[in-house]
GUVOTOR-326085 format. One record per residue (C-alpha): x, y, z negated; residue in three letters; residue number from 1. Coordinates in steps of 0.5 Angstrom, whole numbers, plus 500, padded with zeros to 3 digits. Layout:
# residues N
    c1    c2    c3   resn   resi
     X     Y     Z    Ala    NUM
...
# end
This chain:
# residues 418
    c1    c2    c3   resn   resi
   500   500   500    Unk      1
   502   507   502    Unk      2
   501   510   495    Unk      3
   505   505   492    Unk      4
   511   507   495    Unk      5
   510   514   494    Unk      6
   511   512   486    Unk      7
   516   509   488    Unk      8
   519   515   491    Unk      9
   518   520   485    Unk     10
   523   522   483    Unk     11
   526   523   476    Unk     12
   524   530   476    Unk     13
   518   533   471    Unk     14
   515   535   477    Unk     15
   514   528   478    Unk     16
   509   527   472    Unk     17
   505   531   475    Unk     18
   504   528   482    Unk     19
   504   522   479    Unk     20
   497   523   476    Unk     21
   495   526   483    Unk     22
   497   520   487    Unk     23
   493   515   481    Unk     24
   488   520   482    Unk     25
   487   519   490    Unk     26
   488   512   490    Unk     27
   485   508   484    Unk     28
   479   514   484    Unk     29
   481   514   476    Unk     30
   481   521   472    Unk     31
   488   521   469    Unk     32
   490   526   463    Unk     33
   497   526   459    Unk     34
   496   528   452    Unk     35
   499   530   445    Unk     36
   498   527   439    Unk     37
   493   532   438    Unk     38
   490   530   444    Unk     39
   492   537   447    Unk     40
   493   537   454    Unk     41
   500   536   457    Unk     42
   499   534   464    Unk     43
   493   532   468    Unk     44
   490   531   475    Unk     45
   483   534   473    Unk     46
   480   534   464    Unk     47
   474   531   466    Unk     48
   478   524   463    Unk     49
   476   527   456    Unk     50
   468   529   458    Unk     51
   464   525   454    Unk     52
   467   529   447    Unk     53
   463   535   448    Unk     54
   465   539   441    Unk     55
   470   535   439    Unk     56
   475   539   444    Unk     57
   476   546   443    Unk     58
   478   553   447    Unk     59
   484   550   447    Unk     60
   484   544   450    Unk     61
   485   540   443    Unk     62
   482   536   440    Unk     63
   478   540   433    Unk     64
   481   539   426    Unk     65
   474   536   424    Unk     66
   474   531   431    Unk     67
   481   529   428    Unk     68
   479   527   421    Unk     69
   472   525   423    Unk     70
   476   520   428    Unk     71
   481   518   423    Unk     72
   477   517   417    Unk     73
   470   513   421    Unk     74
   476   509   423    Unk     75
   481   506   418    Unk     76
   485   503   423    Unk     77
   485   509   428    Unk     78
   492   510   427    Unk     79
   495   504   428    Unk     80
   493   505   436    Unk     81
   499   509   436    Unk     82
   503   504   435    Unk     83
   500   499   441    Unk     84
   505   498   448    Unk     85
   501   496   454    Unk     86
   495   498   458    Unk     87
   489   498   453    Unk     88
   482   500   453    Unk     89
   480   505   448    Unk     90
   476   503   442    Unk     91
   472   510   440    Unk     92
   470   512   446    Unk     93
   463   511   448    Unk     94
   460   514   454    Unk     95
   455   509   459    Unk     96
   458   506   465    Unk     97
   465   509   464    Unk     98
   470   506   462    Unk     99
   477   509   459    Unk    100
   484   506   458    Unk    101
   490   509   454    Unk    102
   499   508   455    Unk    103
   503   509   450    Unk    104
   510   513   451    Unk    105
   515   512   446    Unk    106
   523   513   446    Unk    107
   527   509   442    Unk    108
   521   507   438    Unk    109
   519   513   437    Unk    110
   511   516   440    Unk    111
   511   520   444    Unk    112
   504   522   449    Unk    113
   499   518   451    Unk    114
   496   517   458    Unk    115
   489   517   458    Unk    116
   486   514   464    Unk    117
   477   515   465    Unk    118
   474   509   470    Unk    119
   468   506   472    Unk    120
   465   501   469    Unk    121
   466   496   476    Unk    122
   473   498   476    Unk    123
   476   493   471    Unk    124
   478   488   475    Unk    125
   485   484   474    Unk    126
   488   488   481    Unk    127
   486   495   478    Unk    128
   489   494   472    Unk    129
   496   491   475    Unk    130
   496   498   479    Unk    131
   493   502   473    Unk    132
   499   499   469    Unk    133
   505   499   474    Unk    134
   502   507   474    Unk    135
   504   508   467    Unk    136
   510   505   467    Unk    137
   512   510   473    Unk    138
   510   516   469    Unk    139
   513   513   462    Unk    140
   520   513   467    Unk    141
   519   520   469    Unk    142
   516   522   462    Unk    143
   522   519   458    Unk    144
   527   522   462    Unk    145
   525   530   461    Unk    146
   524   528   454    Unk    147
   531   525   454    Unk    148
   533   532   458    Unk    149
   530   537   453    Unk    150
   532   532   446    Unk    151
   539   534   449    Unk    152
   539   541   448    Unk    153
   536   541   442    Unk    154
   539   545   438    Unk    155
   538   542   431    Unk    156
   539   534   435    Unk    157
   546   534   430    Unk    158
   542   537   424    Unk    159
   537   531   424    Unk    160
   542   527   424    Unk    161
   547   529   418    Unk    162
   541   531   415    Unk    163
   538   523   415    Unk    164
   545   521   413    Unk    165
   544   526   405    Unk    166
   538   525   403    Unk    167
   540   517   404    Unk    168
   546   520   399    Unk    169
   551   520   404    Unk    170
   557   526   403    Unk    171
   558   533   408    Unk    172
   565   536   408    Unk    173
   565   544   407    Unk    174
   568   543   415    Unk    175
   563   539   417    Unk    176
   558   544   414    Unk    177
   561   550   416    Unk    178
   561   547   424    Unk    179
   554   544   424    Unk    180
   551   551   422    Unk    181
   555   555   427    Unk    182
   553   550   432    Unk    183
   545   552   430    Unk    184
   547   559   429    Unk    185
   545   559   421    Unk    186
   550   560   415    Unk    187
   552   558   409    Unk    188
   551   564   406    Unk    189
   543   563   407    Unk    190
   537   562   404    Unk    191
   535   554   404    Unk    192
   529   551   402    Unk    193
   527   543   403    Unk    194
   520   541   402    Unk    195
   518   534   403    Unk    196
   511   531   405    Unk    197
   506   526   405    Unk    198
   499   524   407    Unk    199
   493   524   404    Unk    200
   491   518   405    Unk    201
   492   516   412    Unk    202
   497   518   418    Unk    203
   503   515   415    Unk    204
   504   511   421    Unk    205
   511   512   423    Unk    206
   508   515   430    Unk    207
   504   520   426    Unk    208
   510   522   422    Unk    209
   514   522   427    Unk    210
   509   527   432    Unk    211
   508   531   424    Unk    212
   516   533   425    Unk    213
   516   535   431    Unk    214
   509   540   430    Unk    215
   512   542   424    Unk    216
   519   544   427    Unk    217
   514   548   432    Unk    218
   509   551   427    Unk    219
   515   555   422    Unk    220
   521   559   424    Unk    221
   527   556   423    Unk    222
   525   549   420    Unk    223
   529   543   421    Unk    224
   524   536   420    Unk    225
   527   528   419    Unk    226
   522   522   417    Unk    227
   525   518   412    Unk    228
   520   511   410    Unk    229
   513   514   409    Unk    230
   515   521   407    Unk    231
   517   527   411    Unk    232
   522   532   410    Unk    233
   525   539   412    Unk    234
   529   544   411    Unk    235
   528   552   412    Unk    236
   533   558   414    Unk    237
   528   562   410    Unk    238
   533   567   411    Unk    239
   533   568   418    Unk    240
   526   566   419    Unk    241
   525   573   416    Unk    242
   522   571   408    Unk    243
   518   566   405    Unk    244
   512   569   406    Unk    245
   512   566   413    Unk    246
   511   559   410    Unk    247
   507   560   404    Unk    248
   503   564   410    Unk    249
   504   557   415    Unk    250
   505   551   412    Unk    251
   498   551   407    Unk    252
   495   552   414    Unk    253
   499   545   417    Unk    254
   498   542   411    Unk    255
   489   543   411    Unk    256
   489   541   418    Unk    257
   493   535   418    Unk    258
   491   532   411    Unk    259
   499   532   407    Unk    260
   502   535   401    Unk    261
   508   538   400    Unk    262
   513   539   395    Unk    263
   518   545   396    Unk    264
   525   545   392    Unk    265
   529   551   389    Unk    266
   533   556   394    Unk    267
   540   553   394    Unk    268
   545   556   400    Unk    269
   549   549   401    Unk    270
   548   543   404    Unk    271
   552   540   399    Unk    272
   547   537   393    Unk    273
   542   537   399    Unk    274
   540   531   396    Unk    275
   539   534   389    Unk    276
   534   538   392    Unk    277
   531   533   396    Unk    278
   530   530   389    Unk    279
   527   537   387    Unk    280
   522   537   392    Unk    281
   519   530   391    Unk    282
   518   530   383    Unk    283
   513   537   385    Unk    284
   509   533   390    Unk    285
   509   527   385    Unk    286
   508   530   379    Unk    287
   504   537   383    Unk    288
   500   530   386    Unk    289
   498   528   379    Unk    290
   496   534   376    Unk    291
   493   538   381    Unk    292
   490   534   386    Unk    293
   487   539   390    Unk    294
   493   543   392    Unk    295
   497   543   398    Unk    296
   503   545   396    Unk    297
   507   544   389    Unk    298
   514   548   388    Unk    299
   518   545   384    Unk    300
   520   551   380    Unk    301
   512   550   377    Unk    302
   514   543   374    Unk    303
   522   544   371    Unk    304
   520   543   364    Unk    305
   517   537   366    Unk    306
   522   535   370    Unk    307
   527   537   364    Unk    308
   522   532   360    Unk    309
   522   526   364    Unk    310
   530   526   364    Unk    311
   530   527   358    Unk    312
   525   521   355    Unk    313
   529   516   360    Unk    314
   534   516   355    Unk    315
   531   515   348    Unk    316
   523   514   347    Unk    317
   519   520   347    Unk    318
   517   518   339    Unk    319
   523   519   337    Unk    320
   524   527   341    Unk    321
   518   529   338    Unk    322
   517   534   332    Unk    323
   516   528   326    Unk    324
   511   533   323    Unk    325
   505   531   328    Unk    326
   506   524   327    Unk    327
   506   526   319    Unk    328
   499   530   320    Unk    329
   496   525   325    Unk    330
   497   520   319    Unk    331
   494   524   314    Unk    332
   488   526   319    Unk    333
   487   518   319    Unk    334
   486   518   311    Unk    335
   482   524   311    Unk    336
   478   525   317    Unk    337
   476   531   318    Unk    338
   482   535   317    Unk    339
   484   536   323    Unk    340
   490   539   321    Unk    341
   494   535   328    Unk    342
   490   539   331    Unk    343
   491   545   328    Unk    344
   499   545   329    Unk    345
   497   543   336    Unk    346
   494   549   337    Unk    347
   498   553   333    Unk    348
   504   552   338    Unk    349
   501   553   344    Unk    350
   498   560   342    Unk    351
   506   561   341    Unk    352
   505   561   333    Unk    353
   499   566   334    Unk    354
   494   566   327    Unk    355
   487   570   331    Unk    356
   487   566   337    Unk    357
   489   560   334    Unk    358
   483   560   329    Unk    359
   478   562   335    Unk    360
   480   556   339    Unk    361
   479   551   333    Unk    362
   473   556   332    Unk    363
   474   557   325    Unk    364
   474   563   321    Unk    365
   482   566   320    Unk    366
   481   563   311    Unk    367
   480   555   314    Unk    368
   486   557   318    Unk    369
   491   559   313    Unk    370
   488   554   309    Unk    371
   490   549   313    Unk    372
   497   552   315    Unk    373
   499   552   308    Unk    374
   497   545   308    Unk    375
   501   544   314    Unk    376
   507   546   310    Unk    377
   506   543   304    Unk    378
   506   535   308    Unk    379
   513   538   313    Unk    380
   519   541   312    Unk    381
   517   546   317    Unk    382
   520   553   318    Unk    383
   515   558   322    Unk    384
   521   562   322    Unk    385
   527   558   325    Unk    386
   527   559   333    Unk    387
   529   552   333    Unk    388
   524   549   330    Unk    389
   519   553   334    Unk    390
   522   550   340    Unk    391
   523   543   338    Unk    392
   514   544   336    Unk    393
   513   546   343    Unk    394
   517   541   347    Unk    395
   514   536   343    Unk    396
   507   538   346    Unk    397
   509   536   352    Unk    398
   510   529   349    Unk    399
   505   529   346    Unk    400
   501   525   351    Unk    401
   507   520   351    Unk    402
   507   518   344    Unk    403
   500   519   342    Unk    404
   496   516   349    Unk    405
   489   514   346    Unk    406
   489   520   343    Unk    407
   491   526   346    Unk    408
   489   533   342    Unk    409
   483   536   346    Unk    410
   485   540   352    Unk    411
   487   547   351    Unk    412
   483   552   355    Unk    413
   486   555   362    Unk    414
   493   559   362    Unk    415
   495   556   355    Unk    416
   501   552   356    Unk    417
   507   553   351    Unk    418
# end
């Protein structure tokens, strides 16, 4: 057939992409699409190989967040057709006497597109598929080679590489930094941030992660994204890219859409400890993820006491770091119930040793309260007045969760913490 040896002569050229669609078009009489992730279209002899998905596809050609999620939450296993090789029919798409047929491209394993063919219902035969497929493969061919031309002169090819290889705890000489960031125009006199990120649920295939990378790296300036397991990380030249401004004002955005959360490290200006900062950024998105379940992003700087707690109780147990007074107090509440004076000095600390606030919180007249502060110190040696010993009390709220877990004091009320 003549349209097959018009494949076979196109070139490797980005322009071939293009013709190709055409040529499948014209012979095979199929709509043909090239799309991204996101389903926004690449290349395409004509759109009409998305009809059918009236208000799932925006102004701009992409499919809408909700489409998205709505697709990726209806179907479990949605995410799992990225990672399929071959010619295969398209299970969540339904429109009567039509037929449609996906191709994935990948590079090395990594996902790429998807090539989206829309046909009638009659043209299933084993002949049209075995041309379909020898099709997909030629534009695979075409499509590889302009991905492999444009990865080639991207300028952060090198930083994803030493970056993979220090958050996997490998070393970086000072020479070595120096010439990386001149390569890609940054300095070690910068301003850094990392962050790492992670689904909410789904999309945390090795395709979905892969393609995330790349929509990052477009959607903040100066930002350099890796995968590594299930996670995604990136670092930010915030000082080039202008301020931290622009990712507080993008990336809660990013995140909304595609359903992650992110913790975010402390500014450093070496790449250095790069995996220190790595361990920062994961401890506010595990700990952030626990306590504030309904943010997107957690900073790290929101979470170092409890970073410097959970160092700390990994030595000793948390027991033997808190104040022994509350496990004094707590006994003595037990043989006199009604006392409550465990909770009177648990509340005394958090109000930062203040008598009014703390009376009106345990909604006690300000004589109960110092009836019960005088008893307090005749049960402890506690000394109000020693800085030390106050911050011994503060700490040990803190731990006070991990020492008494079935019976934690009542919660105090917003903006309270010690």
């Amino acid at each position: 057939m003549k349209w097959l040896q018009d494949v076979e002569h196109a070139d490797l050229a980005e322009h071939a992409i293009q013709k190709l669609l055409e040529l499948g078009a014209e012979y095979l009489e199929a709509d043909i699409s090239l799309v991204d992730k996101s389903y926004g279209l690449e290349y395409s002899q004509d759109y009409s190989s998305l009809h059918g998905w009236e208000g799932q596809i925006g102004e701009d050609h992409r499919m809408t967040i909700s489409a998205l999620q709505d697709l990726y939450i209806d179907n479990p296993d949605f995410d799992r057709t990225y990672s399929e090789k071959g010619l295969r029919r398209y299970p969540y798409y339904e429109v009567r006497g039509k037929s449609l047929y996906y191709y994935n491209i990948f590079f090395h394993g990594e996902y790429l597109c998807r090539i989206l063919i829309m046909t009638e219902d009659q043209k299933e035969a084993p002949p049209f598929l075995h041309f379909l497929t020898y099709l997909c493969k030629h534009i695979e061919n075409c499509y590889v080679h302009v991905y492999r031309q444009r990865t080639e002169n991207d300028r952060y090819t090198a930083l994803r590489l030493v970056f993979s290889r220090l958050l996997k705890g490998g070393e970086i000489s000072d020479g070595e930094q120096d010439k990386l960031l001149r390569q890609i125009g940054w300095s070690g006199k910068s301003d850094y941030l990392l962050a790492c990120l992670t689904a909410k649920g789904y999309g945390n295939s090795a395709p979905t992660l892969a393609y995330t990378c790349s929509q990052l790296e477009a959607a903040l300036h100066e930002c350099c994204a890796v995968q590594e397991g299930n996670r995604i990380f990136f670092i930010q030249n915030i000082s080039i890219a202008g301020s931290r401004e622009h990712m507080d004002e993008t990336l809660p955005e990013f995140l909304r859409e595609n359903l992650f959360q992110a913790g975010i490290s402390c500014v450093f200006h070496s790449l250095t400890n790069l995996n220190m900062y790595a361990r920062e950024a994961q401890f506010a998105l595990l700990e952030g993820a626990e306590k504030a379940p309904d943010c997107w992003i957690h900073d790290f700087t929101e979470y170092r006491l409890d970073y410097m707690l959970e160092r700390t109780r990994s030595g000793v147990p948390a027991a033997d770091l808190c104040h022994p007074a509350f496990q004094t107090l707590k006994d003595y509440d037990r043989k006199h119930p009604g006392t409550e004076l465990f909770q009177t000095l648990y509340q005394y600390t958090v109000k930062m040793f203040h008598a009014a606030d703390t009376a009106k919180t345990l909604l006690v007249h300000r004589t109960t309260f110092f009836y019960r502060l005088k008893k307090i110190q005749e049960l402890t040696p506690i000394d109000f007045e020693n800085p030390d010993e106050r911050l011994l009390l503060a700490l040990s709220v803190k731990l006070i969760p991990y020492v008494f877990p079935a019976d934690k004091p009542a919660p105090s009320p917003p903006g309270d913490r010690p």
